[in-house]
Z-matrix of the N, CA and C atoms (Angstrom, degrees):
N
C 1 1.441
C 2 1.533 1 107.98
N 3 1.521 2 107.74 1 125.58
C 4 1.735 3 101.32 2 173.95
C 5 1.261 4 135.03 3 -67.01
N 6 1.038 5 121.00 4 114.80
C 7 1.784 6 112.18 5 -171.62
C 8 1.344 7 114.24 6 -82.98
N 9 1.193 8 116.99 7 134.75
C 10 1.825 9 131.68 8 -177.78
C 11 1.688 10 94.30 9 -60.99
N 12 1.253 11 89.56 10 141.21
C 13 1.736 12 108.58 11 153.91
C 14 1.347 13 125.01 12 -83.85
N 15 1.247 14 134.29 13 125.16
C 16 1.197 15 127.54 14 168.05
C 17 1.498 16 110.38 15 -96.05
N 18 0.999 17 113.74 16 120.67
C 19 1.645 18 133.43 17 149.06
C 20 1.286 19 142.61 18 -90.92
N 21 1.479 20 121.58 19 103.88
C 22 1.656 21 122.93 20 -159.21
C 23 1.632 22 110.09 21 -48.43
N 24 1.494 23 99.47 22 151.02
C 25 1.409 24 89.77 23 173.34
C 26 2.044 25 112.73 24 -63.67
N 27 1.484 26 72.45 25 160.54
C 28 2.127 27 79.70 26 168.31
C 29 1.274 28 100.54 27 -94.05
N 30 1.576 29 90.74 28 159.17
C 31 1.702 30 103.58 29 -177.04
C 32 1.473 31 92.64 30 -62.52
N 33 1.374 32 120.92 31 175.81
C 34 1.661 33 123.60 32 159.40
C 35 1.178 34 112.03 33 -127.37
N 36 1.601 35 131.16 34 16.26
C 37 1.372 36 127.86 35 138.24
C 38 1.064 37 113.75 36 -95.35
N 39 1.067 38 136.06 37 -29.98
C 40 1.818 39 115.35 38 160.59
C 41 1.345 40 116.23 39 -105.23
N 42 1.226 41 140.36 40 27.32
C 43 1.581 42 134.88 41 169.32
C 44 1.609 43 113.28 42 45.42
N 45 1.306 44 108.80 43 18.15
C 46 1.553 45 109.87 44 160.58
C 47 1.479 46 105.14 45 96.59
N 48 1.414 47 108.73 46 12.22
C 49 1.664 48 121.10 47 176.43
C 50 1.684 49 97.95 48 -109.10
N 51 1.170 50 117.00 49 81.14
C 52 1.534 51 130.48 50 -172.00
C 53 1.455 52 110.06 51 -48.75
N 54 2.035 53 106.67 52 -52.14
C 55 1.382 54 99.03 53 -162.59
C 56 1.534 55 105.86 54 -159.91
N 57 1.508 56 110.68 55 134.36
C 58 0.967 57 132.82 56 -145.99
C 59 1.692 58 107.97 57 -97.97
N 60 1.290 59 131.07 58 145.47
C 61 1.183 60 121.99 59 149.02
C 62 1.186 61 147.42 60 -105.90
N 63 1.232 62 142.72 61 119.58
C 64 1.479 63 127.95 62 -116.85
C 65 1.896 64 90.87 63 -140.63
N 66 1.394 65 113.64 64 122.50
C 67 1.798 66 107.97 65 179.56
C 68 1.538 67 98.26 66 -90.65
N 69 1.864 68 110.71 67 143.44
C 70 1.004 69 130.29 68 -163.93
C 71 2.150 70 100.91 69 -81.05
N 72 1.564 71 75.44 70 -18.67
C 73 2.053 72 67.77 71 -155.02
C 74 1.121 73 124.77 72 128.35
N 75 1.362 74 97.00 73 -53.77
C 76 2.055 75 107.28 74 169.40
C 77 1.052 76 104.84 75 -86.37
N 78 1.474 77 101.87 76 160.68
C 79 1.832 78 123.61 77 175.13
C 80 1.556 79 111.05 78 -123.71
N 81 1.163 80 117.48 79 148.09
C 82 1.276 81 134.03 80 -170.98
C 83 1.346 82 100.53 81 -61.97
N 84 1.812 83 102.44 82 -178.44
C 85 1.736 84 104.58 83 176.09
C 86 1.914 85 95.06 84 -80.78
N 87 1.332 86 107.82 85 -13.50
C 88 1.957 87 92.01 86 174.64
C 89 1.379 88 111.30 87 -86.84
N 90 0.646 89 138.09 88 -19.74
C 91 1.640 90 133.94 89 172.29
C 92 1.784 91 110.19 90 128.10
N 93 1.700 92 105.62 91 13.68
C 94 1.264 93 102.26 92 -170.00
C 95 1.796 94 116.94 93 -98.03
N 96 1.396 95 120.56 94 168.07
C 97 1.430 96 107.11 95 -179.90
C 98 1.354 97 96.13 96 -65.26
N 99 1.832 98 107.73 97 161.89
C 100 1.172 99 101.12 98 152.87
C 101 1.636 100 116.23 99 -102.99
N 102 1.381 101 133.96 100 146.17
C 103 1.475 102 124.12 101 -170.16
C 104 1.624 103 101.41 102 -131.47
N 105 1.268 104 127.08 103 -179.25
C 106 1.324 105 142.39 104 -145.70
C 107 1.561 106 111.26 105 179.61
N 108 1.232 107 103.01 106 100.29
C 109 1.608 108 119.67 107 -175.18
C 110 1.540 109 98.57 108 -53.97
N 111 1.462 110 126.25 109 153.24
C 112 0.966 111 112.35 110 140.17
C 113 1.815 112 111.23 111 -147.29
N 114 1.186 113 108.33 112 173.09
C 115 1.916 114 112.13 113 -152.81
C 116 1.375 115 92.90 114 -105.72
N 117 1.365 116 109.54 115 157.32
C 118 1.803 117 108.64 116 160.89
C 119 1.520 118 107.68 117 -79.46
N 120 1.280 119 109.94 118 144.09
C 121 1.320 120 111.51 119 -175.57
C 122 1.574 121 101.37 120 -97.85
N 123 1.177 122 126.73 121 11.46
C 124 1.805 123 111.93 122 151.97
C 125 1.269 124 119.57 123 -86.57
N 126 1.494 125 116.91 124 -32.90
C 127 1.502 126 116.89 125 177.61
C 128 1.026 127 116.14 126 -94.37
N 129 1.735 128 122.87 127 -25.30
C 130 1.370 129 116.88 128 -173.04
C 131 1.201 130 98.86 129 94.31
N 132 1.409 131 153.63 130 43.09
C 133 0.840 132 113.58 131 -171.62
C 134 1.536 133 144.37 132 97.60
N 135 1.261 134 121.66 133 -43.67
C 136 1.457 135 139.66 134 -139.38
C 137 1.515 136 107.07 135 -104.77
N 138 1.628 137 106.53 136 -41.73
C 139 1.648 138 99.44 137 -172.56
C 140 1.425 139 125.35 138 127.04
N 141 1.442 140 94.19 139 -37.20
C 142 1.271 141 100.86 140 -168.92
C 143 2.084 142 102.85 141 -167.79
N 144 1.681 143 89.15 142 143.19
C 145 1.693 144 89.10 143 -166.99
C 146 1.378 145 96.19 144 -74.04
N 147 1.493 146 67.67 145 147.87
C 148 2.111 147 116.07 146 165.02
C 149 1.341 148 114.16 147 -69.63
N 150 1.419 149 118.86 148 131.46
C 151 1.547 150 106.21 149 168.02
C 152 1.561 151 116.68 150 -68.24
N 153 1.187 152 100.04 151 145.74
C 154 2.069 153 111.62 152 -178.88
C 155 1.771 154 95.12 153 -35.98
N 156 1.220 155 114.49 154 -58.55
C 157 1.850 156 135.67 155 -159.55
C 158 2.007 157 96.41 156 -58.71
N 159 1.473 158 110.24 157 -18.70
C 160 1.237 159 95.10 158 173.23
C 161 1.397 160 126.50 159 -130.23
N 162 1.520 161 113.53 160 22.35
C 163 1.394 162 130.67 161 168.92
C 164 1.456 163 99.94 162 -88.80
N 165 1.495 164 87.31 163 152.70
C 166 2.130 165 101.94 164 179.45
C 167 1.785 166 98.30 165 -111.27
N 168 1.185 167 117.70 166 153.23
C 169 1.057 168 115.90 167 172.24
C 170 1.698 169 108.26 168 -82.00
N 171 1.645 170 122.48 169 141.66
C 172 1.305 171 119.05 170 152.82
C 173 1.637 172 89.84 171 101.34
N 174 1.613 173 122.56 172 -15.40
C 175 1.435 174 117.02 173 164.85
C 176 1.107 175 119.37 174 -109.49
């Protein structure tokens, strides 16, 4: 019998594109951009939502 896959939900503020990289403007002493990741702040990061039952408040 085939067993289903489960796949977590995706976040739905970032569509499962967690984290972004974003150039500051400045360039290094090599001539490169400098950039700065940054995370979705509903998932954290992750991709895809968390259930309510396993988020902490204040993290």
């Amino acid at each position: 019998m085939p067993q289903s896959a489960s796949t977590p939900p995706v976040c739905r503020d970032c569509d499962g594109f967690a984290t972004a990289t974003i150039t500051t403007g400045l360039r290094t002493a090599n001539g490169t951009r400098e950039t700065l990741p940054v995370h979705c702040p509903a998932c954290r990061g992750l991709g895809r939502s968390v259930p309510a039952g396993l988020v902490r408040a204040g993290k």
